[in-house]
RODO-2510 file (C-alpha; in nm, 4 decimals, decimal comma):
residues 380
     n   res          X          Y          Z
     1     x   -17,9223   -16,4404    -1,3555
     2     x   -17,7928   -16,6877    -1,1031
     3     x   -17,6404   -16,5839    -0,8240
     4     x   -17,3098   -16,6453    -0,8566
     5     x   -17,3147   -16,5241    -1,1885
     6     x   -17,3978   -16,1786    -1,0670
     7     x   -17,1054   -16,2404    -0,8049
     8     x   -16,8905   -16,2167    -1,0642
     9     x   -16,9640   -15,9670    -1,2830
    10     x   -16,9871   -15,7625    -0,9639
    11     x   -16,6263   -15,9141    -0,9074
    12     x   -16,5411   -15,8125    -1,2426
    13     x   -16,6898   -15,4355    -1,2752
    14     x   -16,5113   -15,3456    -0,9534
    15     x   -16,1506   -15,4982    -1,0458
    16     x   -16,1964   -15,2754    -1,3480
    17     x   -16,2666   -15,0217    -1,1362
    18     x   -15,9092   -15,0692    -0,9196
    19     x   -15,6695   -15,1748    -1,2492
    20     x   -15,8453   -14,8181    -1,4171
    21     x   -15,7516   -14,6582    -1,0284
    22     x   -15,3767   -14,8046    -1,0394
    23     x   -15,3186   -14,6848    -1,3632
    24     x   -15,4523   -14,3669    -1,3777
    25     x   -15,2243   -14,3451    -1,0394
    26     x   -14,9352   -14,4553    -1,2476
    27     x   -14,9725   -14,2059    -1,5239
    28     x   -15,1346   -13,9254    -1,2795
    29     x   -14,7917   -13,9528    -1,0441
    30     x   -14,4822   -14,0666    -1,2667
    31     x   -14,5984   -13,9671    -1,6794
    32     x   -14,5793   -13,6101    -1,7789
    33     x   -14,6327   -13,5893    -2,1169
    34     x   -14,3354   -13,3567    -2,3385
    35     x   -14,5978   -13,0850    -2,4709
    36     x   -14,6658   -13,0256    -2,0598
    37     x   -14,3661   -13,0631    -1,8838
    38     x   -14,2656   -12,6614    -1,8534
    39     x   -14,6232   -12,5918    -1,8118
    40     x   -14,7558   -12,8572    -1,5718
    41     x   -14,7856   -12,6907    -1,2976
    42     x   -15,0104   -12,4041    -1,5049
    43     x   -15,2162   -12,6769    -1,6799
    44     x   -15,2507   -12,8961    -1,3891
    45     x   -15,1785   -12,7220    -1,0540
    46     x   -15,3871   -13,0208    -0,8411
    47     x   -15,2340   -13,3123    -1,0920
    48     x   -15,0868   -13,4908    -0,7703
    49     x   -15,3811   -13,4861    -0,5572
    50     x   -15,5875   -13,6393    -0,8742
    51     x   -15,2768   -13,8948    -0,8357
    52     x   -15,3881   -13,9563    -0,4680
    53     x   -15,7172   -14,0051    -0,5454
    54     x   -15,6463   -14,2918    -0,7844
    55     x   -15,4291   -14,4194    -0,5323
    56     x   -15,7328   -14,3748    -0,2822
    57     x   -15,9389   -14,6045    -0,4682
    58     x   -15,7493   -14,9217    -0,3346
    59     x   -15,9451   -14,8650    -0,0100
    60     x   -16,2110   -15,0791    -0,1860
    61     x   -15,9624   -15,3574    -0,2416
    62     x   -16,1489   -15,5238     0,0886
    63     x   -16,4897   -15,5406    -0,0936
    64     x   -16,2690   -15,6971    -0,4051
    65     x   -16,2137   -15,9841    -0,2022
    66     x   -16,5108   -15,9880     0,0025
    67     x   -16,7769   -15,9515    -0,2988
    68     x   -17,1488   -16,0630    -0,1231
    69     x   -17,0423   -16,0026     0,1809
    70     x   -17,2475   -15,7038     0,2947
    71     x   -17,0210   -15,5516     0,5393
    72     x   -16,8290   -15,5174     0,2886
    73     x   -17,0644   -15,3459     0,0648
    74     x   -17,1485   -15,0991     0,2873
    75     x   -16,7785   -15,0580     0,3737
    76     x   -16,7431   -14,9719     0,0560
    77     x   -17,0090   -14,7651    -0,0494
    78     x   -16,9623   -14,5589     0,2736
    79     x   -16,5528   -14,4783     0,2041
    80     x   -16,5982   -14,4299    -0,1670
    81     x   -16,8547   -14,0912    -0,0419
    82     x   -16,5940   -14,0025     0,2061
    83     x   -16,2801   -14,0345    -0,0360
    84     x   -16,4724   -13,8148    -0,3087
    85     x   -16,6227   -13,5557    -0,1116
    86     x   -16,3189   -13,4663     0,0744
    87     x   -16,0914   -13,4742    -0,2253
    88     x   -16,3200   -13,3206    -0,4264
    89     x   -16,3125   -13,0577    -0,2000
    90     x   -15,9117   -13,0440    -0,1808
    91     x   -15,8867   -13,0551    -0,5655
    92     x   -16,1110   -12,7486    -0,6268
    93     x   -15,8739   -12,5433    -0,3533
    94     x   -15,5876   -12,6912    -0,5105
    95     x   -15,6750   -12,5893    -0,8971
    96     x   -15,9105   -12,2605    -0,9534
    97     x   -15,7587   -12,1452    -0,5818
    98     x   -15,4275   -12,2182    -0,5581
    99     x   -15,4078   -12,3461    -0,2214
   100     x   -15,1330   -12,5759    -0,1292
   101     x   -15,0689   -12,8180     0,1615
   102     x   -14,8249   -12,9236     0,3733
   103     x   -14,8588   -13,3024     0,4572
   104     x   -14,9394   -13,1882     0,8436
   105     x   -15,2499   -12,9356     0,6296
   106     x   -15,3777   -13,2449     0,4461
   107     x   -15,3712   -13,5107     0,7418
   108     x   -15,5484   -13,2609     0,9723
   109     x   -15,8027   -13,1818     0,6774
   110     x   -15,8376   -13,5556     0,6178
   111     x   -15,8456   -13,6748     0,9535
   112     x   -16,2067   -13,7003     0,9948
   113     x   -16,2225   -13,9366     0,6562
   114     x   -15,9498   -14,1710     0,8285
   115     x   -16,1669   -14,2088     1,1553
   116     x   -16,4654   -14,2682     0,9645
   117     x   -16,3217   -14,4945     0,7239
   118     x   -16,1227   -14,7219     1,0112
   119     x   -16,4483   -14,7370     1,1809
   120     x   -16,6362   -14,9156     0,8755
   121     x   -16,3502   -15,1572     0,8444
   122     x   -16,4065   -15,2810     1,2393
   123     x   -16,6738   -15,5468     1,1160
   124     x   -16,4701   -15,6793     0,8565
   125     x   -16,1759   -15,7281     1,0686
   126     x   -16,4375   -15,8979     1,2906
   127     x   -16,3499   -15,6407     1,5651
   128     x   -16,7393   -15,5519     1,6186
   129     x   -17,0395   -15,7383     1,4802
   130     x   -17,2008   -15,6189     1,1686
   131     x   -17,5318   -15,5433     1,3008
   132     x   -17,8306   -15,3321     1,2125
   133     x   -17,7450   -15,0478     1,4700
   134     x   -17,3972   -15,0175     1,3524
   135     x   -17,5207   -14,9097     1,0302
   136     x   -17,7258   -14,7009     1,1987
   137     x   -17,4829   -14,5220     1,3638
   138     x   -17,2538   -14,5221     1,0875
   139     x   -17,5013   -14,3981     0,8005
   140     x   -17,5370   -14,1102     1,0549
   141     x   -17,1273   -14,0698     1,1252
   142     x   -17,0785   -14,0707     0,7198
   143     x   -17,3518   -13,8571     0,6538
   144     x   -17,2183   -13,5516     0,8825
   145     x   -16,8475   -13,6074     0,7624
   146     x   -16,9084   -13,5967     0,4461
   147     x   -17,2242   -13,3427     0,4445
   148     x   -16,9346   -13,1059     0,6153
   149     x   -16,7060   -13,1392     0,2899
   150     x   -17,0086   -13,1041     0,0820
   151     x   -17,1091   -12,8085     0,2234
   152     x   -16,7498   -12,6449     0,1597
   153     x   -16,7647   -12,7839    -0,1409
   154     x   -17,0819   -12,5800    -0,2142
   155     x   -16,9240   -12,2735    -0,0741
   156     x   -16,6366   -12,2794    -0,2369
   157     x   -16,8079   -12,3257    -0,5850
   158     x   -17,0490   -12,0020    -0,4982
   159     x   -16,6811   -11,7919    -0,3923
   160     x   -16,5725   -11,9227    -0,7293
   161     x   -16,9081   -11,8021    -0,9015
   162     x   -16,9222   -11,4627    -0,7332
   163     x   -16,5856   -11,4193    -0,8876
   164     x   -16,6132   -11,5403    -1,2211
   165     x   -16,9165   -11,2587    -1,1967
   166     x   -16,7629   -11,0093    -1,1809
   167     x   -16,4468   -11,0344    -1,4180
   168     x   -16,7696   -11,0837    -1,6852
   169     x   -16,9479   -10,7560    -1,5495
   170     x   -16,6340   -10,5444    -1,5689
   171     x   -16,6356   -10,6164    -1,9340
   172     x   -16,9854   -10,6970    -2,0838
   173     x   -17,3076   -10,5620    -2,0474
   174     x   -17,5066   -10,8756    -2,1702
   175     x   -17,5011   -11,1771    -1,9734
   176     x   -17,5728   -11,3319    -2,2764
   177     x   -17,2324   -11,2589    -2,3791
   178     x   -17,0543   -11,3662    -2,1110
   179     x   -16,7659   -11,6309    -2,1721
   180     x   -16,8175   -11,9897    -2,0625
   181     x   -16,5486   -12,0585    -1,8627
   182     x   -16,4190   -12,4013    -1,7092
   183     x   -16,5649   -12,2948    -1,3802
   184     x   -16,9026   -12,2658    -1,4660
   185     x   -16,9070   -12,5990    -1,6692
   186     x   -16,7632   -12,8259    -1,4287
   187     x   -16,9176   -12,6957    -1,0960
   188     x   -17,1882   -12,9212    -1,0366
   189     x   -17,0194   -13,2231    -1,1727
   190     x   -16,8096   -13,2389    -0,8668
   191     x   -17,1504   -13,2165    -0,6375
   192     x   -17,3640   -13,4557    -0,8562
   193     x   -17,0911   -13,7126    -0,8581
   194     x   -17,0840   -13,6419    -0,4390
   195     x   -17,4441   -13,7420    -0,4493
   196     x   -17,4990   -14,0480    -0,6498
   197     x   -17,2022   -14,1813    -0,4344
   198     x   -17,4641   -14,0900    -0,0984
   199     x   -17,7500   -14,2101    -0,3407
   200     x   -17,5371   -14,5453    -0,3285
   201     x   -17,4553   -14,5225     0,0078
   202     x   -17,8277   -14,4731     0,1157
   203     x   -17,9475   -14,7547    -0,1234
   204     x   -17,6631   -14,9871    -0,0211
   205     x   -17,7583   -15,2363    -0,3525
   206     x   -17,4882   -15,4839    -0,5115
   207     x   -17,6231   -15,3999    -0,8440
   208     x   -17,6095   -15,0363    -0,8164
   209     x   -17,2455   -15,0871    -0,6335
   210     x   -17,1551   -15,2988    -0,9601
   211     x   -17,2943   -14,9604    -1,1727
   212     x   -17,0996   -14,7067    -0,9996
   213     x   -16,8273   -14,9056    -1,0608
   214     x   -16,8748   -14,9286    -1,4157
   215     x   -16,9551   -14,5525    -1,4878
   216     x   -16,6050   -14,4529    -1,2814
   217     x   -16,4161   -14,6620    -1,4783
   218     x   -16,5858   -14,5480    -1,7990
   219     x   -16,5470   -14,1519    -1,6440
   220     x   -16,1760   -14,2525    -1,5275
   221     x   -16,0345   -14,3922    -1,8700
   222     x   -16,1923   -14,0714    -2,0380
   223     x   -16,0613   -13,8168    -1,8018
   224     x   -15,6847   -14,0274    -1,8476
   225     x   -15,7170   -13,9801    -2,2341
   226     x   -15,9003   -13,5954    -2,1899
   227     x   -15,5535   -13,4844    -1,9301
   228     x   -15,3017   -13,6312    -2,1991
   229     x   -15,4178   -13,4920    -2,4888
   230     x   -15,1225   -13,2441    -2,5985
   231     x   -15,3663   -13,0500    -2,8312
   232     x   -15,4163   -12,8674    -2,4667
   233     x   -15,0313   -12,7133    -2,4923
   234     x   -15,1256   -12,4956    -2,8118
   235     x   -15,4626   -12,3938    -2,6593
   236     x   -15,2631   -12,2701    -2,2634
   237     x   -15,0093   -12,0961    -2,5267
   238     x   -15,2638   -11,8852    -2,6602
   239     x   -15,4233   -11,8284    -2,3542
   240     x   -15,1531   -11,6986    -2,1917
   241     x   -15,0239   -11,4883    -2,4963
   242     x   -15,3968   -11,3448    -2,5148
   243     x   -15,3535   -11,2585    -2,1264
   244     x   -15,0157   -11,0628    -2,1767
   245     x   -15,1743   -10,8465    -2,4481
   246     x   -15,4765   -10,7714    -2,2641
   247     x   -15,4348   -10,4290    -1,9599
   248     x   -15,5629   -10,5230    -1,6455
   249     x   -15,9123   -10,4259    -1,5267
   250     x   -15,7944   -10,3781    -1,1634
   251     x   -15,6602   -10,0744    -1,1460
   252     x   -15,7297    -9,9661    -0,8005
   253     x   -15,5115   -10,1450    -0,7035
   254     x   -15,2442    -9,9751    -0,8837
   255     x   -15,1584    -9,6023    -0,7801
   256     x   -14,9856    -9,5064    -1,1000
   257     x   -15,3207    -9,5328    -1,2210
   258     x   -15,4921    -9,3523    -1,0341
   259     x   -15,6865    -9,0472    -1,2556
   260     x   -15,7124    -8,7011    -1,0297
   261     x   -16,0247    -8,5610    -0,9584
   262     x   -16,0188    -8,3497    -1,2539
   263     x   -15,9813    -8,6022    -1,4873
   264     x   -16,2001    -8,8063    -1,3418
   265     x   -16,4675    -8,5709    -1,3848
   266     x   -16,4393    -8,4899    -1,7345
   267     x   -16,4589    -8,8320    -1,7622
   268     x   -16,7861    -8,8726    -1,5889
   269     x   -16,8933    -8,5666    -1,8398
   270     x   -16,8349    -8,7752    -2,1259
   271     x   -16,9784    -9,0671    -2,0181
   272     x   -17,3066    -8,9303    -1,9417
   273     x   -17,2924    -8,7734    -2,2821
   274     x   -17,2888    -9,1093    -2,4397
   275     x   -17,5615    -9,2196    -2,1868
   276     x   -17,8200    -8,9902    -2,1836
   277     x   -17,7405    -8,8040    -2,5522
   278     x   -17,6361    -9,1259    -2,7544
   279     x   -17,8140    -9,3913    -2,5746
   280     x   -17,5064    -9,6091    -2,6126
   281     x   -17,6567    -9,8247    -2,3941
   282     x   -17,9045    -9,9504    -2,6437
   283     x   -17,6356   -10,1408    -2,8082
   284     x   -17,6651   -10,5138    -2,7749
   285     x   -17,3479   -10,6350    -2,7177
   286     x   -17,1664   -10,3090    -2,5703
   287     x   -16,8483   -10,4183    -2,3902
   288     x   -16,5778   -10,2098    -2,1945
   289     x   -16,3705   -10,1930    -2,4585
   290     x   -16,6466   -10,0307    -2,6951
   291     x   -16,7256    -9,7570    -2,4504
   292     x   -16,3555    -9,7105    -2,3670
   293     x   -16,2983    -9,6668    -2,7824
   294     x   -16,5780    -9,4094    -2,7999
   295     x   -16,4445    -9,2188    -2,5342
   296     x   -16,0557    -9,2249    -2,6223
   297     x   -15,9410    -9,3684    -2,3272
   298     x   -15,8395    -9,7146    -2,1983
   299     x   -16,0171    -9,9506    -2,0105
   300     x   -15,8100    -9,9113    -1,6799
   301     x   -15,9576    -9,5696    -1,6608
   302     x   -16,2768    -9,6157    -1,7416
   303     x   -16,3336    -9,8786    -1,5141
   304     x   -16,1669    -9,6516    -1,1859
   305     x   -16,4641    -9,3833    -1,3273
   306     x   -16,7577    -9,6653    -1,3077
   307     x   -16,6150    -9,8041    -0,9712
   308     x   -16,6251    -9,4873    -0,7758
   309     x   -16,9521    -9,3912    -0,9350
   310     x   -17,2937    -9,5326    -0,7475
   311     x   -17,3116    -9,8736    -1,0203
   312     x   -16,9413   -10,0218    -0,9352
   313     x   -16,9230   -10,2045    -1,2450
   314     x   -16,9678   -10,1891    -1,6321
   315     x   -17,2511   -10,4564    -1,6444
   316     x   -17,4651   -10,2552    -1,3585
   317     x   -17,3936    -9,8910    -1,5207
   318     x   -17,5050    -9,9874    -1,8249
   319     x   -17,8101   -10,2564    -1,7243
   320     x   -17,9060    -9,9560    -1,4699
   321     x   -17,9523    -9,7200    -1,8390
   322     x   -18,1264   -10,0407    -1,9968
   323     x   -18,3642   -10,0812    -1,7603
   324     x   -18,4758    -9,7275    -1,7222
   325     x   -18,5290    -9,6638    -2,0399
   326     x   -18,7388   -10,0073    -2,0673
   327     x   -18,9641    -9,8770    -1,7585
   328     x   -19,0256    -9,4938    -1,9863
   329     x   -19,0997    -9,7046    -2,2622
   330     x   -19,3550    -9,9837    -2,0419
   331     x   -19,5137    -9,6262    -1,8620
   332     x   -19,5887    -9,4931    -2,1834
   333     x   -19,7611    -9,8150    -2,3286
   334     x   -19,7658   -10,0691    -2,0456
   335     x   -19,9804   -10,3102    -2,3721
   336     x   -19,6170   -10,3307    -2,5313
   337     x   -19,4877   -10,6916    -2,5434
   338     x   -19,2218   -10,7212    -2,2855
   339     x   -18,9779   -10,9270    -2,5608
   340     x   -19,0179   -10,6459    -2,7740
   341     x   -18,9527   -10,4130    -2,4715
   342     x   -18,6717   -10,6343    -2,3798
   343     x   -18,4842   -10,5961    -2,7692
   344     x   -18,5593   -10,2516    -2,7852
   345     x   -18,3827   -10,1397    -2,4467
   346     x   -18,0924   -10,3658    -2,5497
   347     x   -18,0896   -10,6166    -2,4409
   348     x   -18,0361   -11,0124    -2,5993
   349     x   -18,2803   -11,1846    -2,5105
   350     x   -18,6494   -11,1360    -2,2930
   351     x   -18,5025   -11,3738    -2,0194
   352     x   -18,2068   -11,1713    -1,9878
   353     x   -18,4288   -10,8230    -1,9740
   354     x   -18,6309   -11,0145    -1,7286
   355     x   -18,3638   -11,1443    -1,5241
   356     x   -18,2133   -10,8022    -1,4715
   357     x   -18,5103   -10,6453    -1,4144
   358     x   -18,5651   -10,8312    -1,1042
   359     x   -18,2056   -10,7694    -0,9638
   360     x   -18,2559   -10,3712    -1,0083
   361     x   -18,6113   -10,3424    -0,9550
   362     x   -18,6583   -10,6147    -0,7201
   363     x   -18,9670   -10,7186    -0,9080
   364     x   -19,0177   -10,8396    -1,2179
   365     x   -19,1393   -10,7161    -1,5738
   366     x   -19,4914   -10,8278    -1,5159
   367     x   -19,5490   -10,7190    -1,1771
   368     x   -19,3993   -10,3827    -1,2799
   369     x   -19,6524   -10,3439    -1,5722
   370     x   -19,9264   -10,5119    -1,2953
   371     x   -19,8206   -10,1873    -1,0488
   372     x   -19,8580    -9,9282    -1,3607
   373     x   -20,1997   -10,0954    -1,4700
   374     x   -20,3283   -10,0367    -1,1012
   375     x   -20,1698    -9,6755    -1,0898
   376     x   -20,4042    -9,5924    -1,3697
   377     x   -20,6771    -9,7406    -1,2226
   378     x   -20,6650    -9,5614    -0,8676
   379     x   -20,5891    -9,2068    -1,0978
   380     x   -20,9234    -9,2727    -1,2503
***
């Protein structure tokens, strides 16, 4: 391949790149399709900052006309990390948070990307030289600013985690059963895109440039056609009629909820009937709403009993039972097979039994049966 035959499909890939940017900035900022318009702000509550980062894109316009120039290249591999991190980092506060800006908010939070990116476009304005230490000193400057948005990035995403966590251990005691949720799908896409746009940076290539370019378009046109599909309407509809039947689980944060002491008690009495009497705990897929059946009461209740016992939540009370009862069973015939161990205490799966061992006992299956083996040993 010639040269300037690779000129222009690198020409080409990355004008693809800015007509998919402009468009998806059309649609993003003035089309909202019928099915979401009394719902948008539910379905989409960061749909204008994905507009701004379309509109971002046209920072890159300068390597569009400067294709084989290399301070241009690095120009633009160094803004496109910048652009992504920091709205990557602004989207995720804007949707699963709910945190809005005021312009003042977002040009304080974006400052440092503004500095950063007016610095990179000094050479091509001809205002410094494009030399070997400027890249230096600019692979470092990029590298902190975005490493800082990263990083909250990261945070952020463990916050959102954590939380996620513990909706699905007030309700199920199987992690196996837990729902997959949007969250925990989309969480590291956000990061890995982050770092092949460093990995670019870092490798500063024409060829990978004209890649990346590619791939975003590719990504950009699917995510346009994913965010405009009206199939979504029916499936928030649900969701939210779903939500309205469902009773809170946070009810200490309601007084009229509260259950006295007395109550709360014979609660506790029951509970530990089904515990230690009926092993409820043995059943595979117990969730909240089982135990709260079994015990003719609702789940509001239940779950102010749990959190003022010693476990705090559903998934730990009844893990706690599971694992206990796996550690009688392992003391009594530590030869057992641990996935046999693992079905019989009730749990899904031998990772799962494994997995909670280690958070309760703080060691795992093996090393436990490794402790009882030596126990025997030192007896003798």
């Amino acid at each position: 391949m010639t040269h300037d035959i690779l000129h222009i499909f690198m020409f080409s890939a990355n004008l693809i790149f800015i007509v998919t940017s402009i468009y998806g900035w059309l649609l993003k900022r003035f089309h909202v399709p019928h099915a979401y318009k009394d719902h948008l702000l539910e379905l989409y509550p960061a749909h204008r900052l994905v507009a701004a980062l379309y509109l971002a894109q046209l920072v890159e316009i300068p390597y569009l006309l400067m294709i084989g120039e290399p301070d241009a290249l690095f120009y633009a591999n160094g803004i496109g990390v910048l652009i992504i991190s920091s709205f990557s980092l602004v989207m995720v506060w804007g949707y699963f948070f709910l945190r809005t800006y005021t312009n003042k908010q977002l040009f304080i939070l974006m400052l440092p990307v503004i500095v950063t990116g007016a610095i990179l476009t000094l050479p091509l304005l001809g205002f410094v030289p494009f030399s070997r230490t400027f890249q230096h000193i600019m692979f470092v400057l990029v590298t902190i600013v975005s490493g800082a948005y990263i990083y909250r990035l990261i945070r952020l995403w463990q916050l959102l985690h954590n939380r996620i966590l513990e909706i699905d251990e007030d309700e199920y005691s199987n992690i196996d059963d837990f729902p997959v949720r949007l969250a925990q799908n989309i969480k590291w896409s956000t990061l890995v895109v982050c770092l092949v746009l460093y990995s670019c940076f870092i490798i500063n290539d024409e060829i990978a440039k004209m890649v990346r370019d590619i791939l975003y378009s590719v990504a950009s046109v699917w995510f346009i056609f994913y965010t405009l599909n009206p199939h979504r309407k029916l499936k928030f509809t649900k969701a939210k009629e779903l939500e309205q039947k469902v009773v809170p689980t946070n009810i200490l944060s309601s007084s009229k909820n509260r259950l006295s002491n007395k109550q709360s008690k014979k609660m506790e009495g029951q509970l530990l009937i089904l515990l230690l009497e009926k092993k409820i705990f043995l059943e595979e897929h117990l969730t909240m709403g089982d135990l709260a059946k079994q015990m003719n009461t609702n789940k509001n209740y239940l779950s102010e009993v749990i959190a003022r016992s010693e476990f705090h939540t559903f998934y730990k009370l009844i893990n706690t039972y599971r694992i206990e009862y796996a550690c009688d069973i392992l003391s009594n015939n530590p030869m057992e097979k641990l996935e046999q161990v693992a079905i019989t205490s009730g749990f899904t799966s031998g990772s799962a039994f494994s997995q909670v061992f280690k958070r309760i006992k703080n060691m795992s299956p093996s090393a436990f049966v490794k402790s009882l083996k030596e126990s025997e040993i030192h007896r003798e």
